[in-house]
PyMOL Python script that loads the backbone (N, CA, C, O; Angstrom):
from pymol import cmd

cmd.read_pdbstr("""\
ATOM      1  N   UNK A   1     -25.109  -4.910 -20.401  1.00  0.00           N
ATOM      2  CA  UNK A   1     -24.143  -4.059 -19.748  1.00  0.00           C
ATOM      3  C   UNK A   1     -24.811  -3.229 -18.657  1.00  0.00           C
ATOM      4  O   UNK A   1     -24.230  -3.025 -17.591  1.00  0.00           O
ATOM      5  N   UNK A   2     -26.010  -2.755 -18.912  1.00  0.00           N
ATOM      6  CA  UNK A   2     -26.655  -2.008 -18.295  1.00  0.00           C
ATOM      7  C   UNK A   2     -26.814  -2.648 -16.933  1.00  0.00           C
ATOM      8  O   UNK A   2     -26.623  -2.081 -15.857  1.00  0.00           O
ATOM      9  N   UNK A   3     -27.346  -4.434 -17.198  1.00  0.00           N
ATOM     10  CA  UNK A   3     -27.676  -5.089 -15.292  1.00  0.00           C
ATOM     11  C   UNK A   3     -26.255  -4.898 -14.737  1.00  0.00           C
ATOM     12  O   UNK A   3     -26.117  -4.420 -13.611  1.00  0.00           O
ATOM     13  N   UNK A   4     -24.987  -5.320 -15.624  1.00  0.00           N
ATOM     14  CA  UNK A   4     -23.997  -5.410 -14.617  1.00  0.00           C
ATOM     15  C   UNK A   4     -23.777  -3.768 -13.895  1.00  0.00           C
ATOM     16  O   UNK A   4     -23.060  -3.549 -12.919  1.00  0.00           O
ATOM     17  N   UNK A   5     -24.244  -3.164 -14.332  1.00  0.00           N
ATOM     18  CA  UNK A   5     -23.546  -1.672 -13.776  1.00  0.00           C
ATOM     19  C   UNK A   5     -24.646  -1.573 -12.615  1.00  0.00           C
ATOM     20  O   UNK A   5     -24.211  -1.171 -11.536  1.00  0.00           O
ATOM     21  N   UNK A   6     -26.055  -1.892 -12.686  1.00  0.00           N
ATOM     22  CA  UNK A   6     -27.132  -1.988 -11.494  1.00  0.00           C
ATOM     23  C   UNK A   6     -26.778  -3.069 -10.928  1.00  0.00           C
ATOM     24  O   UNK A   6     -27.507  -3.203  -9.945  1.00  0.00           O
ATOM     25  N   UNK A   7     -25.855  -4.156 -11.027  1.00  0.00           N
ATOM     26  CA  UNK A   7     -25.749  -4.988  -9.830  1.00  0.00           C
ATOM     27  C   UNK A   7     -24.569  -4.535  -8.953  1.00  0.00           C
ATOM     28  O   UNK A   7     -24.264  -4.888  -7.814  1.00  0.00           O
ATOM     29  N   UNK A   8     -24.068  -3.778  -9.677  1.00  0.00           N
ATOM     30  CA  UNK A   8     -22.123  -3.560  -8.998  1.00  0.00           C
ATOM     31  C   UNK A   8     -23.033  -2.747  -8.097  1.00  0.00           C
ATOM     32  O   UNK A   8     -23.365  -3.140  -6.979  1.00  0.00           O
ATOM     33  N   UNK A   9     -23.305  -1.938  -8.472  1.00  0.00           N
ATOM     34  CA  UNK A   9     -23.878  -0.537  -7.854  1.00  0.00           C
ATOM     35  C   UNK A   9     -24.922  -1.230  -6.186  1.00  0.00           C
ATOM     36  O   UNK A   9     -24.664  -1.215  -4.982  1.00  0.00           O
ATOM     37  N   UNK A  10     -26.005  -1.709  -6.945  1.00  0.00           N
ATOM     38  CA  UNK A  10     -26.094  -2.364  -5.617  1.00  0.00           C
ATOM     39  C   UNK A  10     -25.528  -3.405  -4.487  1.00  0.00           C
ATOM     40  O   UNK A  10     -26.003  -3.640  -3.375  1.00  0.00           O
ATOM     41  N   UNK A  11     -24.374  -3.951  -5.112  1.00  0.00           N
ATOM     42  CA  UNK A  11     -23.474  -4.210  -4.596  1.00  0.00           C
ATOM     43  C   UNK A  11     -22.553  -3.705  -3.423  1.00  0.00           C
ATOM     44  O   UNK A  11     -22.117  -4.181  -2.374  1.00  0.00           O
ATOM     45  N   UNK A  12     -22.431  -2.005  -4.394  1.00  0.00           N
ATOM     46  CA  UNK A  12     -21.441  -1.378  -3.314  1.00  0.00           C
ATOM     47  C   UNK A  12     -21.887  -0.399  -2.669  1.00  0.00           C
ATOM     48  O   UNK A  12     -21.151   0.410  -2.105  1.00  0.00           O
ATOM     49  N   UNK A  13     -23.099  -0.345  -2.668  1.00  0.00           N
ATOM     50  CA  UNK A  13     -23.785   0.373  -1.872  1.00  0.00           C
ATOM     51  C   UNK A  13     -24.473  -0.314  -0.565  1.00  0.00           C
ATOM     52  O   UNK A  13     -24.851   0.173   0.500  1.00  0.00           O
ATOM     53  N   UNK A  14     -24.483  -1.583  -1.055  1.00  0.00           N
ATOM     54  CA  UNK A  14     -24.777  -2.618   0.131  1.00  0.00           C
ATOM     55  C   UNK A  14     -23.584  -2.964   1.388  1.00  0.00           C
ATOM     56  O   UNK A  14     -23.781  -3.254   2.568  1.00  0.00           O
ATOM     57  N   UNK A  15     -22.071  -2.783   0.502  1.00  0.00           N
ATOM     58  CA  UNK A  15     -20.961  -2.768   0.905  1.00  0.00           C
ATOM     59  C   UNK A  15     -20.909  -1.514   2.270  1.00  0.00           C
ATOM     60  O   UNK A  15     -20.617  -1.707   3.450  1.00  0.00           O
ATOM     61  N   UNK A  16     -21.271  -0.336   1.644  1.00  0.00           N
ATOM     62  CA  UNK A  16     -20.968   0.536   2.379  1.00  0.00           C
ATOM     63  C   UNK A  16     -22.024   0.947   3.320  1.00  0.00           C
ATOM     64  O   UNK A  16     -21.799   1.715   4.255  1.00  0.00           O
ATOM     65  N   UNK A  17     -23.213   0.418   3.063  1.00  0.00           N
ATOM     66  CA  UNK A  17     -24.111   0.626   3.782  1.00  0.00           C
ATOM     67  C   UNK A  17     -23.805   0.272   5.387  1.00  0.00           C
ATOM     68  O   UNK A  17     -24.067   0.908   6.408  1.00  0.00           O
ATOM     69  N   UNK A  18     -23.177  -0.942   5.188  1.00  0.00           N
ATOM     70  CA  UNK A  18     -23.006  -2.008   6.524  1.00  0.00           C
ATOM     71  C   UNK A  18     -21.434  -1.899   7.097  1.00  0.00           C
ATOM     72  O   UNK A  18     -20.462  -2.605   6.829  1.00  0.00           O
ATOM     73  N   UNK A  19     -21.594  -0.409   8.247  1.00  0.00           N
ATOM     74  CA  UNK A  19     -20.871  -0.399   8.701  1.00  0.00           C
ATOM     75  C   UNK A  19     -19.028  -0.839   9.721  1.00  0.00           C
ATOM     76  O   UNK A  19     -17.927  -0.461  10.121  1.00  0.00           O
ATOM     77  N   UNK A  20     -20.042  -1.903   9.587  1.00  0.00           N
ATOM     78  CA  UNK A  20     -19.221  -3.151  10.467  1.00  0.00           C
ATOM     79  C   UNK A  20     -18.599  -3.928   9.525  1.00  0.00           C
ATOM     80  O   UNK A  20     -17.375  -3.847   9.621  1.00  0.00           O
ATOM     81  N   UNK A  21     -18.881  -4.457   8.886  1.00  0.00           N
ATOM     82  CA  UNK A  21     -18.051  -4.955   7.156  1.00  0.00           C
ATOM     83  C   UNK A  21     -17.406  -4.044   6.934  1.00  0.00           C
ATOM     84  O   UNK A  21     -16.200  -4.165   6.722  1.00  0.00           O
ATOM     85  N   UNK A  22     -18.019  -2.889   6.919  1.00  0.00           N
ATOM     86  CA  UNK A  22     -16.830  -2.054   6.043  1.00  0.00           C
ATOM     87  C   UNK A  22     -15.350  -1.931   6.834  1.00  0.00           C
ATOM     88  O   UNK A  22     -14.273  -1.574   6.358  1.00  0.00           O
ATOM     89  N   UNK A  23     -15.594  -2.252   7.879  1.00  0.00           N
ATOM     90  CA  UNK A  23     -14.732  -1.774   9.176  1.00  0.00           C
ATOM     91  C   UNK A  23     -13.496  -3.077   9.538  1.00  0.00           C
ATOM     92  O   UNK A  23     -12.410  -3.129  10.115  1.00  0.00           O
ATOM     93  N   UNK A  24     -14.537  -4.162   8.715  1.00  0.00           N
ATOM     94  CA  UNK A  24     -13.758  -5.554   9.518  1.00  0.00           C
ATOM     95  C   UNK A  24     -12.721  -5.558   7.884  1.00  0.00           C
ATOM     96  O   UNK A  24     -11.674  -6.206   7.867  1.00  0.00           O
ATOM     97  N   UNK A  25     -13.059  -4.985   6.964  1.00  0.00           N
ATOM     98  CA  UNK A  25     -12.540  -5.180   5.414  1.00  0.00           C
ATOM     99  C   UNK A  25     -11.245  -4.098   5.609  1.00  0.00           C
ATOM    100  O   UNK A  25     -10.183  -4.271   5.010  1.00  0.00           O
ATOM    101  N   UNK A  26     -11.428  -3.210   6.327  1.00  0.00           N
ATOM    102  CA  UNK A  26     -10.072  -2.701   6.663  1.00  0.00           C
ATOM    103  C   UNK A  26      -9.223  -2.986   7.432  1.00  0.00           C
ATOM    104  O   UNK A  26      -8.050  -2.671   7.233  1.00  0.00           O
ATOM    105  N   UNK A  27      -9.583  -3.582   8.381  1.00  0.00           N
ATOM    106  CA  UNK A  27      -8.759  -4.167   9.362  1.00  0.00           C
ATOM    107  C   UNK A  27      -7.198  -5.123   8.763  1.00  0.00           C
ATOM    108  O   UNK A  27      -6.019  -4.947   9.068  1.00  0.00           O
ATOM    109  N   UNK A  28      -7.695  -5.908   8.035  1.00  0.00           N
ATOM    110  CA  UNK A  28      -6.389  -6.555   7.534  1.00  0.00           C
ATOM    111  C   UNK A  28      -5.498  -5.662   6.779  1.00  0.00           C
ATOM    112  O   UNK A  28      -4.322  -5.818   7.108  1.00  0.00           O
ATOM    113  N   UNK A  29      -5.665  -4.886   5.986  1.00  0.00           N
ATOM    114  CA  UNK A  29      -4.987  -4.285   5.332  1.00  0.00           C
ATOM    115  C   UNK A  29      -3.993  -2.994   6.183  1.00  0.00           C
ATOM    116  O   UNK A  29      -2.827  -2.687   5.930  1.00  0.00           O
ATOM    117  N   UNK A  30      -4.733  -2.519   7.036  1.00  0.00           N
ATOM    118  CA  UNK A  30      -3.882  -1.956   8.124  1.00  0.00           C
ATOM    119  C   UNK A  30      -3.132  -2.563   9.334  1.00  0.00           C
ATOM    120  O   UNK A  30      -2.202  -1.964   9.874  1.00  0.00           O
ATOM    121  N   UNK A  31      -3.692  -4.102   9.846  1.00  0.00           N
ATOM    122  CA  UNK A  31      -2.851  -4.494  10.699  1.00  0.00           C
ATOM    123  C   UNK A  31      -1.393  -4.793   9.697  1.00  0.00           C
ATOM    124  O   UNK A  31      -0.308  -4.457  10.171  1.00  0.00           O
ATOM    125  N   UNK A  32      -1.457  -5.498   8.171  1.00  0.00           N
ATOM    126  CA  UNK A  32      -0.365  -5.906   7.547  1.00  0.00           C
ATOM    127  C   UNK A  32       0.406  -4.614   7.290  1.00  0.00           C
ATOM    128  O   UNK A  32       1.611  -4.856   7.216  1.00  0.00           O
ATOM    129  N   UNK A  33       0.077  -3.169   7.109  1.00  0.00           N
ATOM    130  CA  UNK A  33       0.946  -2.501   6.668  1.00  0.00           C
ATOM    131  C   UNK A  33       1.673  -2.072   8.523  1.00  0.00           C
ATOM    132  O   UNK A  33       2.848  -2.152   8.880  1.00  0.00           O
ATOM    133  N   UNK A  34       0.676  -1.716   9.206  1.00  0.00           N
ATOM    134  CA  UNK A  34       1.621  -1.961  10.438  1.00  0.00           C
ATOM    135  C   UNK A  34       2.571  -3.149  11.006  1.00  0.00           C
ATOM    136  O   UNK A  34       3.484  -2.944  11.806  1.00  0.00           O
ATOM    137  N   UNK A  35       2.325  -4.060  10.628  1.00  0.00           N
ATOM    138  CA  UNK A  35       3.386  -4.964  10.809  1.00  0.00           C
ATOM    139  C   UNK A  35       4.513  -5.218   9.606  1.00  0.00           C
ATOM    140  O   UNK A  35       5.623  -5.694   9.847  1.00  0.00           O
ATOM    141  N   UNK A  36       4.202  -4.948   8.681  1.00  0.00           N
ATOM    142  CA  UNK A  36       5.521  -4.325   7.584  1.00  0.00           C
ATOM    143  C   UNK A  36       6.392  -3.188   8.074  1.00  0.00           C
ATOM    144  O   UNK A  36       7.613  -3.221   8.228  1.00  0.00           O
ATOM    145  N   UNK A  37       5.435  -2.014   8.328  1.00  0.00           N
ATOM    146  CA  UNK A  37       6.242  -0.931   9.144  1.00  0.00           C
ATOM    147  C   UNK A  37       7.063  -1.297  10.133  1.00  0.00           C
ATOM    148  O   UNK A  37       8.190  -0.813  10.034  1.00  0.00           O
ATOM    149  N   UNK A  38       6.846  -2.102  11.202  1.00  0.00           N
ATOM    150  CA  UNK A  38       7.321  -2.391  12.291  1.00  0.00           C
ATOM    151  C   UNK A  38       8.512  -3.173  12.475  1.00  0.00           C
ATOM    152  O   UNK A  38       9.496  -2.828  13.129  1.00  0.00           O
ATOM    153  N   UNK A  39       8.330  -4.400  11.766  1.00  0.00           N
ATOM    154  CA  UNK A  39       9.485  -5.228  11.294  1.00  0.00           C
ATOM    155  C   UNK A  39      10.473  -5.334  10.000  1.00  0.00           C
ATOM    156  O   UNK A  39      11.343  -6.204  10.029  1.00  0.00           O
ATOM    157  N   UNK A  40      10.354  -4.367   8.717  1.00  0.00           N
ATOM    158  CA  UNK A  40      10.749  -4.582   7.837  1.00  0.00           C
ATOM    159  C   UNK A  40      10.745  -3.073   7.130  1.00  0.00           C
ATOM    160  O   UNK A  40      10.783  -2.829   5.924  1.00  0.00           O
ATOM    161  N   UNK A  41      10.701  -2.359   7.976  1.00  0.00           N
ATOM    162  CA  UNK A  41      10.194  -0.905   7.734  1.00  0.00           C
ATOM    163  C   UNK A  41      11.813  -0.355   7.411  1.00  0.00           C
ATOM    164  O   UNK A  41      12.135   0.408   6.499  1.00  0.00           O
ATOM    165  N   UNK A  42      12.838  -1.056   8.569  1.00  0.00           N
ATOM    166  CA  UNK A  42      14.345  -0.216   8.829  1.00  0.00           C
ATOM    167  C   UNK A  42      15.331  -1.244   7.192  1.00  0.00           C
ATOM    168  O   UNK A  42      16.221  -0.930   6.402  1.00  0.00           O
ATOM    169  N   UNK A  43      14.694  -2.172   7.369  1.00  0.00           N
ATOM    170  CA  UNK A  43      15.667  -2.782   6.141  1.00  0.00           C
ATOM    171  C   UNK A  43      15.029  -2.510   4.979  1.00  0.00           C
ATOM    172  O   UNK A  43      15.810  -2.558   4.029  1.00  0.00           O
ATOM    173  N   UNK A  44      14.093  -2.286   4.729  1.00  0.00           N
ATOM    174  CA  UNK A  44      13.842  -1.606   3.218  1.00  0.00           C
ATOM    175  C   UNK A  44      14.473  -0.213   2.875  1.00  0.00           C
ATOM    176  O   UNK A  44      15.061   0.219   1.883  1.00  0.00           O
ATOM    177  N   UNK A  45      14.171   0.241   3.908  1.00  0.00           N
ATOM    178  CA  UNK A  45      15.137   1.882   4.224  1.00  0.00           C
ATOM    179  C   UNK A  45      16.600   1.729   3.495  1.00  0.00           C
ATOM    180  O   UNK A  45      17.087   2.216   2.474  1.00  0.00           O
ATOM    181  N   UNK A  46      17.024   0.907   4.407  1.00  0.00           N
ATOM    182  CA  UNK A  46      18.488   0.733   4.118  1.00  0.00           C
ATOM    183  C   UNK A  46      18.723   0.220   2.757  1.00  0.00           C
ATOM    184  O   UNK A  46      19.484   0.821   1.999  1.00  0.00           O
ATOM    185  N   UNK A  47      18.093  -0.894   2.394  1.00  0.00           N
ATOM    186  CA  UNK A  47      17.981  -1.616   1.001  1.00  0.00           C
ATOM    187  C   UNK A  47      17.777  -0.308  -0.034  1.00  0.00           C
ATOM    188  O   UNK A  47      18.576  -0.414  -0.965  1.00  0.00           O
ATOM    189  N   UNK A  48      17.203   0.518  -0.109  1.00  0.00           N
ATOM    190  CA  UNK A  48      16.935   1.800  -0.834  1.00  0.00           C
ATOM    191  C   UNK A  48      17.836   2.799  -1.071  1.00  0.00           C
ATOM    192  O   UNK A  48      18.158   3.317  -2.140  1.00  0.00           O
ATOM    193  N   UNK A  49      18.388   3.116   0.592  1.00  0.00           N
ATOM    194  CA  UNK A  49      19.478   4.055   0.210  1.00  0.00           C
ATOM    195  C   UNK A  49      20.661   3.179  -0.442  1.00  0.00           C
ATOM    196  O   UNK A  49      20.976   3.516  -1.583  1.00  0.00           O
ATOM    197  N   UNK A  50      21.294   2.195   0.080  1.00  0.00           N
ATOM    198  CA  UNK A  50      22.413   1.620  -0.680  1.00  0.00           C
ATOM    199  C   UNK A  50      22.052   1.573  -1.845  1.00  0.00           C
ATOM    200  O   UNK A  50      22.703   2.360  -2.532  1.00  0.00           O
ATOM    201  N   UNK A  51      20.838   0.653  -2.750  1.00  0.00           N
ATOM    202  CA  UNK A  51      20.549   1.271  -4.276  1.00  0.00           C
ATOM    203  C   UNK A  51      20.995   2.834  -4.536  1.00  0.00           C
ATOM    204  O   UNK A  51      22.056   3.067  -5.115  1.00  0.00           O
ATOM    205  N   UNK A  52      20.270   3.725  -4.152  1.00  0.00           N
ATOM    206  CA  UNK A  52      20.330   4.816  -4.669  1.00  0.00           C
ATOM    207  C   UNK A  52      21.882   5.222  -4.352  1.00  0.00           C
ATOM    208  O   UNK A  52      22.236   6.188  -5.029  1.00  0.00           O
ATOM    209  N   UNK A  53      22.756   4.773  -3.593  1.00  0.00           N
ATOM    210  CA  UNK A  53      24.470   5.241  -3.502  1.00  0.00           C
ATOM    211  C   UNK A  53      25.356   4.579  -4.332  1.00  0.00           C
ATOM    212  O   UNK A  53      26.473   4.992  -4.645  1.00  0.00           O
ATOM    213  N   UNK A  54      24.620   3.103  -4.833  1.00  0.00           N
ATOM    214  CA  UNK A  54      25.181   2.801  -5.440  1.00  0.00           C
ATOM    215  C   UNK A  54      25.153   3.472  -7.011  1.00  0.00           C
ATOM    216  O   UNK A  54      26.077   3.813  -7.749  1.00  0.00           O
ATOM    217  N   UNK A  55      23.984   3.497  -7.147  1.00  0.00           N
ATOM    218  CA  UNK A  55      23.566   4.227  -8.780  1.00  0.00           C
ATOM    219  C   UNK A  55      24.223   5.500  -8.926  1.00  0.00           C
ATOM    220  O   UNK A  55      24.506   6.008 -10.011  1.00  0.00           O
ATOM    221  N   UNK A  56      24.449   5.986  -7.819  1.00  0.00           N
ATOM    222  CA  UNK A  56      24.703   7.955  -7.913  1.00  0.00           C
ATOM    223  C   UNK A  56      26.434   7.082  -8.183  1.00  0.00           C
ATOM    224  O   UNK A  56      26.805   7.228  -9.348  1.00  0.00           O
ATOM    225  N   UNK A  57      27.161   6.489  -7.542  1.00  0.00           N
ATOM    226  CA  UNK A  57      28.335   5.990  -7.486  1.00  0.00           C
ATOM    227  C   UNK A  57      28.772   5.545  -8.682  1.00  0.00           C
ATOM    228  O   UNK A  57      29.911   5.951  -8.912  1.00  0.00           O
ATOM    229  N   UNK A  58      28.100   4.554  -9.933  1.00  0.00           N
ATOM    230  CA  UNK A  58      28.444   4.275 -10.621  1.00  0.00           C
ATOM    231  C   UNK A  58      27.963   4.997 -12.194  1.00  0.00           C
ATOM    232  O   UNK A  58      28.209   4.433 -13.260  1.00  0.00           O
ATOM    233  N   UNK A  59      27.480   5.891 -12.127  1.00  0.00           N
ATOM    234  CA  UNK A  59      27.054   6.728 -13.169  1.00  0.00           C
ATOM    235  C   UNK A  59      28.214   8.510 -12.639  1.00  0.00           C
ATOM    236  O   UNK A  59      27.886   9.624 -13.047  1.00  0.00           O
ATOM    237  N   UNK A  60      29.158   8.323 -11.945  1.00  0.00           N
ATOM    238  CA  UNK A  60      29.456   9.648 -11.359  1.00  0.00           C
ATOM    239  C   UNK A  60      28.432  10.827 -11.438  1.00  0.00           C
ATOM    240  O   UNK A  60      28.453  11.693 -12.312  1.00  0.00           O
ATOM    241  N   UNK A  61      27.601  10.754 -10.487  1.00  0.00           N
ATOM    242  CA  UNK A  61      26.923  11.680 -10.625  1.00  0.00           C
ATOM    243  C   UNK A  61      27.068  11.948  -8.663  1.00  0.00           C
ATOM    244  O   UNK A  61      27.002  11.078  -7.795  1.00  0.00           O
ATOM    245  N   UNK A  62      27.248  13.262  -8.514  1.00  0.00           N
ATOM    246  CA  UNK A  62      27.602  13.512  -6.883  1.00  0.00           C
ATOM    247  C   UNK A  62      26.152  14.498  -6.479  1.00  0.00           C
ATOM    248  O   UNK A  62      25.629  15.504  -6.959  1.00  0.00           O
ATOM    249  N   UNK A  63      25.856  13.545  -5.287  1.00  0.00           N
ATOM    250  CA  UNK A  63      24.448  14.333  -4.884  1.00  0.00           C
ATOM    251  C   UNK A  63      24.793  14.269  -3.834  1.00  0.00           C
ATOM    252  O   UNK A  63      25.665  13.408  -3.718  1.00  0.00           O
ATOM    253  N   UNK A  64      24.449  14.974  -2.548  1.00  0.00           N
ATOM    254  CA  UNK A  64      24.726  14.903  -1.190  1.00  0.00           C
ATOM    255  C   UNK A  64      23.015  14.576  -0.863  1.00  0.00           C
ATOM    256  O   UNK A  64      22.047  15.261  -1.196  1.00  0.00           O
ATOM    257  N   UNK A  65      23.040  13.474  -0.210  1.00  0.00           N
ATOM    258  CA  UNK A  65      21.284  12.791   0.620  1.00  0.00           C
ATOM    259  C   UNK A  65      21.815  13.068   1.793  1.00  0.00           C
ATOM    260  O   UNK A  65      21.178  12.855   2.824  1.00  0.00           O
TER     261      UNK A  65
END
""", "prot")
cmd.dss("prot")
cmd.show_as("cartoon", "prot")
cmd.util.cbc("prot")
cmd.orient("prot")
């Protein structure tokens, strides 16, 4: 147990050491949430509030959003 915790470790210290990896490892994850935002950002919105009008609607419960 002990090597795996000295290999992770040097692992992620090797990870972070190397600036440019660390940099290219974010890249995808922020171009995809900007392009979720961008294209699919207004219909999830909408998909959400109609849930939530519908639920307040069929339980009578009156909330003003």
């Amino acid at each position: 147990m002990k090597q795996l915790y000295h290999l992770t470790l040097r692992h992620t210290v090797l990870f972070f050491k190397d600036k440019g990896r660390f940099l290219t490892a974010l890249i995808t994850p922020i171009v995809l949430i900007v392009l979720y935002m961008t294209f699919l950002g207004t219909i999830y919105h909408d998909s959400l509030d109609s849930i939530v009008k519908y639920f307040l609607n069929t339980h009578n419960l009156q909330v003003t959003i």
